[in-house]
GUTORPA-534707 format. One record per atom (N, C-alpha, C, O): residue in one letter; x, y, z. Coordinates in pm, whole numbers, plus 32768, in hexadecimal, padded with zeros to 4 digits. Each point is the difference from the previous one (the first is absolute). Layout:
<pts>
aXYZ/...
</pts>
This chain:
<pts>
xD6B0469A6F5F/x80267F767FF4/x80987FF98005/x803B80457FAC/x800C7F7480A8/x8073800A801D/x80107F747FAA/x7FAA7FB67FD0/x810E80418032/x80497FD77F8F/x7FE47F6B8074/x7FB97FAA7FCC/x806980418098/x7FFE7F888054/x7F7F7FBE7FC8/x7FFE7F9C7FB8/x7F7B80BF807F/x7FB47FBE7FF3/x7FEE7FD37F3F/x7FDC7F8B7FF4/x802F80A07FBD/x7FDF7FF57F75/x80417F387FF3/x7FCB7F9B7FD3/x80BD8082806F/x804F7F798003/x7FC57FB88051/x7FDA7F9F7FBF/x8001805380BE/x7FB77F998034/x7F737FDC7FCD/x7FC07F9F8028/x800E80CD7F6B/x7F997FED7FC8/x80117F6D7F7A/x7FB47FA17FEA/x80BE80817FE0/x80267F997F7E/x80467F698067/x80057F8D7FD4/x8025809980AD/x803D7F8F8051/x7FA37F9F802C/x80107F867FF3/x7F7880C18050/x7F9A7FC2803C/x7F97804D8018/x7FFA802D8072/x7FAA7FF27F3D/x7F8D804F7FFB/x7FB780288067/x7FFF8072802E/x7FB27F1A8000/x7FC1800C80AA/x804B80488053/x7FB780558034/x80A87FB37FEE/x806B80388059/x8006809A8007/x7FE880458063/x803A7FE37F2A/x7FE680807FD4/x7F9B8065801F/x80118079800D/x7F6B7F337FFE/x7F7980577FFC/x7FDD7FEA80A9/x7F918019802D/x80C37FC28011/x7FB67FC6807C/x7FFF80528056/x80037FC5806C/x7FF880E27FAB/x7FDA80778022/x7F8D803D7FD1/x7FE480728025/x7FBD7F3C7F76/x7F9D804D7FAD/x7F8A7F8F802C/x7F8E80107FD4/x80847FAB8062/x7F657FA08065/x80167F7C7FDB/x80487FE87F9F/x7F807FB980A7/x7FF57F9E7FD7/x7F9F7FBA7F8E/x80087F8B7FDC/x7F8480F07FE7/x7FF87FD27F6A/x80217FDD7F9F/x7FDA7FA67FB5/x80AB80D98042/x806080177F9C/x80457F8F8023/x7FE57FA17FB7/x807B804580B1/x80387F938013/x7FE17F8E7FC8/x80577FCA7FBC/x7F1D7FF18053/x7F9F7FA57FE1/x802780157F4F/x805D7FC67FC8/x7F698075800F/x7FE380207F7D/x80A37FD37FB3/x800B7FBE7F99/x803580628095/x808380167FD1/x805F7F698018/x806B7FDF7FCE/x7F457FE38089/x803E7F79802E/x7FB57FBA7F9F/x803F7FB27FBA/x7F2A805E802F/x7FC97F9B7FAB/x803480137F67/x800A7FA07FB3/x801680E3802B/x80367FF67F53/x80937FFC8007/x803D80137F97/x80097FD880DC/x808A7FDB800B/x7FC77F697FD5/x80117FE77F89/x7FC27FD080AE/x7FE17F81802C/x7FC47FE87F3B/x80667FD77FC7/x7F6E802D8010/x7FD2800C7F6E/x8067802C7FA6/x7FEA7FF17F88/x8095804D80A3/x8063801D7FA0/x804A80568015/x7FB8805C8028/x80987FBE7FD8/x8062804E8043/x7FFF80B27FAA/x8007806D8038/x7FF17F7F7F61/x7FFF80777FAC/x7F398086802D/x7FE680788007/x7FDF7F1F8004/x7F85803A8039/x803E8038807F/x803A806C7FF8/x7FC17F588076/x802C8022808E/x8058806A7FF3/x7FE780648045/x808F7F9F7F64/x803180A68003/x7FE5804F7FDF/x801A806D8034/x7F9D7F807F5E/x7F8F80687FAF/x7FBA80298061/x7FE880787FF5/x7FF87F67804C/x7F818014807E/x802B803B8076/x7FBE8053803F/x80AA7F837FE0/x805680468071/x803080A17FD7/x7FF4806A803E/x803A7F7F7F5D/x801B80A87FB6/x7FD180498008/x801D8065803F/x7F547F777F60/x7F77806B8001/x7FF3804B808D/x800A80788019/x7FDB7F148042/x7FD88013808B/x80698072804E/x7FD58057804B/x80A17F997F9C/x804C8052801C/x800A80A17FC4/x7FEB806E8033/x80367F6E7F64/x7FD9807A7FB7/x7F7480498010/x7FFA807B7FFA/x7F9F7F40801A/x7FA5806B800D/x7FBC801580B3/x7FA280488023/x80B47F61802E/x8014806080AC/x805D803F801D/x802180268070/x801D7FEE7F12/x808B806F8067/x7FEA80977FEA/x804B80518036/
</pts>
């Protein structure tokens, strides 16, 4: 997990994951969309556990 991506993860969540499918993407837009603190939480995980 690189330092860029960790920051575009807290910048804009969706963005971040958008090398890992358009599920994740999905997933990550809808709990962005529900709150901002979920959506990074979610983007993280996701990151952290494909690299």
């Amino acid at each position: 997990m690189s330092c860029l991506r960790v920051i575009l993860a807290i910048v804009f969540p969706p963005l971040s994951v958008i090398d890992y499918g358009c599920g994740s993407v999905f997933i990550v837009f809808l709990l962005t969309l529900a709150g901002w603190v979920p959506g990074v939480i979610a983007a993280l995980i996701i990151l952290n556990r494909r690299s």
